[in-house]
N, C-alpha and C positions, 0 to 999 in steps of 0.2 A: 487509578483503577484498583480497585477489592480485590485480595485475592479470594479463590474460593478455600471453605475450611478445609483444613488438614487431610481430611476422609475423604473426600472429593475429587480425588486423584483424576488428573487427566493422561488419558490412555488412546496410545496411538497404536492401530492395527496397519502394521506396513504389508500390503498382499505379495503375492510370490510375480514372479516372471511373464506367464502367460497366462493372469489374472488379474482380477479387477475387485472395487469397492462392493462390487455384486457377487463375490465370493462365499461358499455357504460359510468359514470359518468368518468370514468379516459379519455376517448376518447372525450368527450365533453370537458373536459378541456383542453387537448391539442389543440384542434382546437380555443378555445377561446385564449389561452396563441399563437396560432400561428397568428391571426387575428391581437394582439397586437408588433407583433415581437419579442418575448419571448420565442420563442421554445425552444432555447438552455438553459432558465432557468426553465425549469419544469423537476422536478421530481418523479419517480416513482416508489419507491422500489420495487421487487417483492417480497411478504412475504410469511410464511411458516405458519404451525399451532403451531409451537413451538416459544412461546410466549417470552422466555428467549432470542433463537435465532432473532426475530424480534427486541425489543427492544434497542437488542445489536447493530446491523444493522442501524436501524432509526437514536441513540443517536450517534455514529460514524459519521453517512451521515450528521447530523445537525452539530455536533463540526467543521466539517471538514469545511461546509459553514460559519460558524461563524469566522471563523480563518479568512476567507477575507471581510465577510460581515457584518456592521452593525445588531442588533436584528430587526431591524424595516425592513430588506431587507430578512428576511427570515421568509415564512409565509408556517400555514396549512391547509391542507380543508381533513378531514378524516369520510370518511361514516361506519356506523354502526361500528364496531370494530376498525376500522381506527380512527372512534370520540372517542373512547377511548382512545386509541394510541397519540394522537393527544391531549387530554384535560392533560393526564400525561405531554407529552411532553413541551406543550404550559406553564403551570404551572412549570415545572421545569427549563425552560432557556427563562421563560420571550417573549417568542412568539405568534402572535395574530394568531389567528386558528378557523376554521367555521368547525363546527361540523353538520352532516347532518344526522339524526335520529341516535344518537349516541347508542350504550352499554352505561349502567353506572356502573353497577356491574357485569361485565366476570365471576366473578366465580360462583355466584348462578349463570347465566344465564347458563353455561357450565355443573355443575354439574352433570347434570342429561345426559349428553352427551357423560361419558368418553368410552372408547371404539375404536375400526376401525372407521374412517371416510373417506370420501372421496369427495377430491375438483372437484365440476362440471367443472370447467374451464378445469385445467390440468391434474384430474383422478389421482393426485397424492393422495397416501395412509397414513393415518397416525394416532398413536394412544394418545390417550390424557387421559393422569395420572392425578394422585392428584396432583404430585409437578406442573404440567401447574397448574392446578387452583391454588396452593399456589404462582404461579408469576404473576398472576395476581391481589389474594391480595392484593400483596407488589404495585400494579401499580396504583389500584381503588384510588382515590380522596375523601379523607373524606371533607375536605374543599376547596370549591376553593377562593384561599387566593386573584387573581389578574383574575377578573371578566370582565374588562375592555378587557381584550387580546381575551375573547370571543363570538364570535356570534352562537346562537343554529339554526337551521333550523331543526326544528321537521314537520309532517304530526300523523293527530289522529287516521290516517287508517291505521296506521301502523300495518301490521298482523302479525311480530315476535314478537320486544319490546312492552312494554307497554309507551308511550310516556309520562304519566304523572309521570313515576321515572326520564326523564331528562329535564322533566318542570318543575321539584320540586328543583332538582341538581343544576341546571343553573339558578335558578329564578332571579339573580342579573344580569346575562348576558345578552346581547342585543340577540334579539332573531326575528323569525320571525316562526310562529305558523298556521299550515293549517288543517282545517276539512277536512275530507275525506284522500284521498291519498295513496298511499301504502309504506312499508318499501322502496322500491325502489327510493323512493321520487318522486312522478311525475312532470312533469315537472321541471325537473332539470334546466334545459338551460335557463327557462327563472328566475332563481336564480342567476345565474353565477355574470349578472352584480352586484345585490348588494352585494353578494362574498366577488368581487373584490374591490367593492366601502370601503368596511370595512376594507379588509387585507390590503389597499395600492396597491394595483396593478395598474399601467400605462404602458401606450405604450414603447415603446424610444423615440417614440415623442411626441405629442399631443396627439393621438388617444387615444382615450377609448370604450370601451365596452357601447354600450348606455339603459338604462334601460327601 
């Protein structure tokens, strides 16, 4: 199998928590990756609340691109639980990945969560044990050993997280730090370009994304 050219970066969009592939951040990026002629290289897992099941899923979906692609041709952008997702990942197969008001600790954050839950997107039901929070543990990032592969994109308005556990987390990381804002990150779209500018992302041809 071909791989694709260099500029053709495949880009995985990991959604948050109590969200889905129907996300406006996951939909902004599709249309920016289709702007650049990249449709066909965006991905977008649909995840579950079973954290064990997720993992499994992503580190599959990623080996699988590895096996044709260069590490520098496969990149991540993962919001709120996704940035979790996404900093494990990034850290354990050497992947550059933009984190957008990330989790940094799932399991305290959950703790107090277990119980019926239910996904606003798909109303799908689901109950969260102690053993989720013990795979999450095993996932949380005591050190991040290879700082260079990430970009933080926090807001201080953040009203779930507290954004200064992933300003403290990431302080060696390249980052970009906004007063105000909400968890949702506003203004996303006009983040995309330098994103992209970080993970490597180009057109197939020329074009790029202008900042």
């Amino acid at each position: 199998m071909h791989s694709l050219p260099h500029s053709a970066t495949i880009v995985y969009y990991i959604h948050g928590f109590n969200s889905s592939p129907q996300s406006h951040k996951a939909q902004v990026l599709a249309q920016a990756m289709a702007e650049l002629g990249l449709s066909e290289q965006y991905r977008v897992p649909a995840l579950s609340y079973d954290p064990e099941r997720n993992i499994q899923l992503l580190e599959e979906s990623i080996r699988a691109s590895l096996q044709t692609e260069p590490k520098d041709n496969v990149v991540l952008v993962g919001s709120s639980m996704g940035g979790f997702y996404s900093a494990f990942l990034s850290q354990k197969y050497g992947l550059k990945a933009a984190l957008v008001n990330p989790v940094v600790d799932a399991a305290n954050l959950l703790e107090t969560h277990i119980g019926e839950l239910t996904n606003d997107y798909t109303g799908e039901r689901y109950e969260m044990s102690e053993s989720d929070l013990e795979v999450y543990r095993k996932l949380t990032l005591q050190n991040v050993e290879q700082p260079e592969k990430l970009l933080l994109l926090v807001q201080r308005g953040d009203e779930v997280l507290d954004s200064q556990l992933a300003i403290d987390r990431y302080a060696e990381c390249a980052n970009v730090i906004q007063q105000g804002g909400s968890h949702g990150f506003d203004g996303f779209e006009e983040m995309v370009p330098r994103i992209f500018k970080f993970l490597g992302v180009r057109g197939l041809g020329a074009h790029e994304l202008s900042e």
